[in-house]
NUTORKOL-261378 format. One record per residue (C-alpha): residue number from 1; residue in three letters; x, y, z. Coordinates in pm, 1 decimal. Layout:
<nodes>
NUM ALA X Y Z;
...
</nodes>
This chain:
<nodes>
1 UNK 496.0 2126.2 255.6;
2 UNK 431.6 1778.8 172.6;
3 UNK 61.3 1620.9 235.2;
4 UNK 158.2 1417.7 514.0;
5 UNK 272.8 1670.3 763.6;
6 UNK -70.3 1826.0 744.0;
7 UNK -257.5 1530.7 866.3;
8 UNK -301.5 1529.3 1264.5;
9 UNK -194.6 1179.7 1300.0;
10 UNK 155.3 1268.3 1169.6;
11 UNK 163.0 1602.0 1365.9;
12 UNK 95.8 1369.2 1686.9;
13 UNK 314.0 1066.0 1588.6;
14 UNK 569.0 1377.1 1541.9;
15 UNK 533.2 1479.0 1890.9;
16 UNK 549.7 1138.8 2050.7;
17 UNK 893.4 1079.6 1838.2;
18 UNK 1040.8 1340.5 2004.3;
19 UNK 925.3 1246.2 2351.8;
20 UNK 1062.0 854.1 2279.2;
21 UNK 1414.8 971.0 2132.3;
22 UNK 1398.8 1214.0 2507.8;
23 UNK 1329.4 923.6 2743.7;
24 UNK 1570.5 731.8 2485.0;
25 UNK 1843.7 978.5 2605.2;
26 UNK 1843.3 850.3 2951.4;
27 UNK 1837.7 483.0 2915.9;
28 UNK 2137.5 284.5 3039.5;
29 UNK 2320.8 -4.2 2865.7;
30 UNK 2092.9 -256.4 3012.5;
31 UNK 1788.8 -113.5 2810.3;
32 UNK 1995.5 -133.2 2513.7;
33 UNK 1780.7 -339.0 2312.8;
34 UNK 1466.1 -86.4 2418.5;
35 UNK 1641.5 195.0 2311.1;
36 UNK 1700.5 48.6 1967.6;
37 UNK 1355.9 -89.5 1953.8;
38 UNK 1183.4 214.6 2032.4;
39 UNK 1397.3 407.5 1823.6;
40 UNK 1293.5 199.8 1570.2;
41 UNK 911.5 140.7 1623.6;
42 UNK 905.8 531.1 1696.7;
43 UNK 1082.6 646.9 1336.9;
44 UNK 853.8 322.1 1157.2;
45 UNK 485.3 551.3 1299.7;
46 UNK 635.6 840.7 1108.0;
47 UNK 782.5 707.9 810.9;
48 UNK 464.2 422.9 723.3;
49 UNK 240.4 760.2 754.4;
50 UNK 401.5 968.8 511.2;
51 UNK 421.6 676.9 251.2;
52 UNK 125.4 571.0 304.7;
53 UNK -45.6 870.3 249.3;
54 UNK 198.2 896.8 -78.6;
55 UNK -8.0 589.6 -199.5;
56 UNK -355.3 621.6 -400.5;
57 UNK -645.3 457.6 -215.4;
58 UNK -625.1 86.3 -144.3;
59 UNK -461.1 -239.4 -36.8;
60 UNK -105.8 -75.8 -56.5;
61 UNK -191.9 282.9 111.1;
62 UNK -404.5 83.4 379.7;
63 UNK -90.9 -187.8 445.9;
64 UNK 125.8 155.4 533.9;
65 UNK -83.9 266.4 810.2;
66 UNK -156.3 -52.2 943.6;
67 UNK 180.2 -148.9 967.6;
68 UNK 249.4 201.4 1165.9;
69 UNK -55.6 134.3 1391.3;
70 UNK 142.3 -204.1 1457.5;
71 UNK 430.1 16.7 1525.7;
72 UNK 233.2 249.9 1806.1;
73 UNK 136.3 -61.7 1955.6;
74 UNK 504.5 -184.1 2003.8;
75 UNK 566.3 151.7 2140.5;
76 UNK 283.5 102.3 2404.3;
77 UNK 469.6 -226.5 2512.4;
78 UNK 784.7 -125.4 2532.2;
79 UNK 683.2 203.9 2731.6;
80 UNK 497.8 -42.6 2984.1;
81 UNK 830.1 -221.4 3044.0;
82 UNK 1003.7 36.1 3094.8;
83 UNK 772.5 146.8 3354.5;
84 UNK 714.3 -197.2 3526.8;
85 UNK 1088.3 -164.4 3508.7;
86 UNK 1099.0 191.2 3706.3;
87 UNK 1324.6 312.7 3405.0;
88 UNK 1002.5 597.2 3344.3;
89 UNK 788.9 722.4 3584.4;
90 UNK 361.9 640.0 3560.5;
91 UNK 306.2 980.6 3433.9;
92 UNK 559.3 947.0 3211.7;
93 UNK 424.4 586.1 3089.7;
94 UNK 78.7 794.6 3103.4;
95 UNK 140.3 1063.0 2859.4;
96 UNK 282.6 864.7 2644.1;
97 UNK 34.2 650.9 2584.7;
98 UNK -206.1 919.4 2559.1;
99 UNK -50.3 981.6 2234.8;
100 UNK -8.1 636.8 2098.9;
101 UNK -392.7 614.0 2164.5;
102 UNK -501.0 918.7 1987.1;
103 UNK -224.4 765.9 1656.4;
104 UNK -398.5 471.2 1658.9;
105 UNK -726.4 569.9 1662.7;
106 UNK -649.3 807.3 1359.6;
107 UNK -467.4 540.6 1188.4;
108 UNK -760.4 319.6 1238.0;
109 UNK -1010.2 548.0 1105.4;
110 UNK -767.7 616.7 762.2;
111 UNK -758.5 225.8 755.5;
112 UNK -1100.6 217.2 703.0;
</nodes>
């Protein structure tokens, strides 16, 4: 096992991957671009967490999670369009954001 997949905010980010690349599944061609982006932003959470936590302490290993705390925060905005946009239903939206919450207030307290 590698260090990263023990920390909680990677088992969490983890979970909300898979519930993005679910929702992904049944988007149309007109969310193209939100598919892609979400795809994206989703995979980015994961993938800054486990090099960050690769990193020794400091500037570099701080940049990491901060840019995947950037990352749950494009998630958060692309899950409220698709809501405003009836694409995903409020609980949907809700539980969602639940977990992009509880990432970035992890990442935030490994940032400091």
């Amino acid at each position: 096992m590698f260090p990263h997949e023990a920390l909680d905010v990677y088992k969490v980010s983890l979970e909300f991957n898979q519930w993005a690349k679910q929702v992904c599944r049944r988007l149309n061609s007109m969310n193209r671009s939100l598919h892609e982006q979400m795809i994206r932003a989703a995979d980015s959470i994961l993938l800054n967490i486990a090099e960050g936590n690769g990193k020794r302490a400091g500037a570099d290993r701080k940049r990491y999670f901060e840019s995947a705390r950037g990352s749950s925060a494009e998630c958060a905005a692309i899950i409220d369009i698709l809501r405003t946009s009836e694409v995903i239903r409020p609980n949907e939206a809700d539980h969602a954001k639940e977990l992009l919450n509880r990432i970035a207030a992890m990442l935030t307290k490994m940032i400091r």
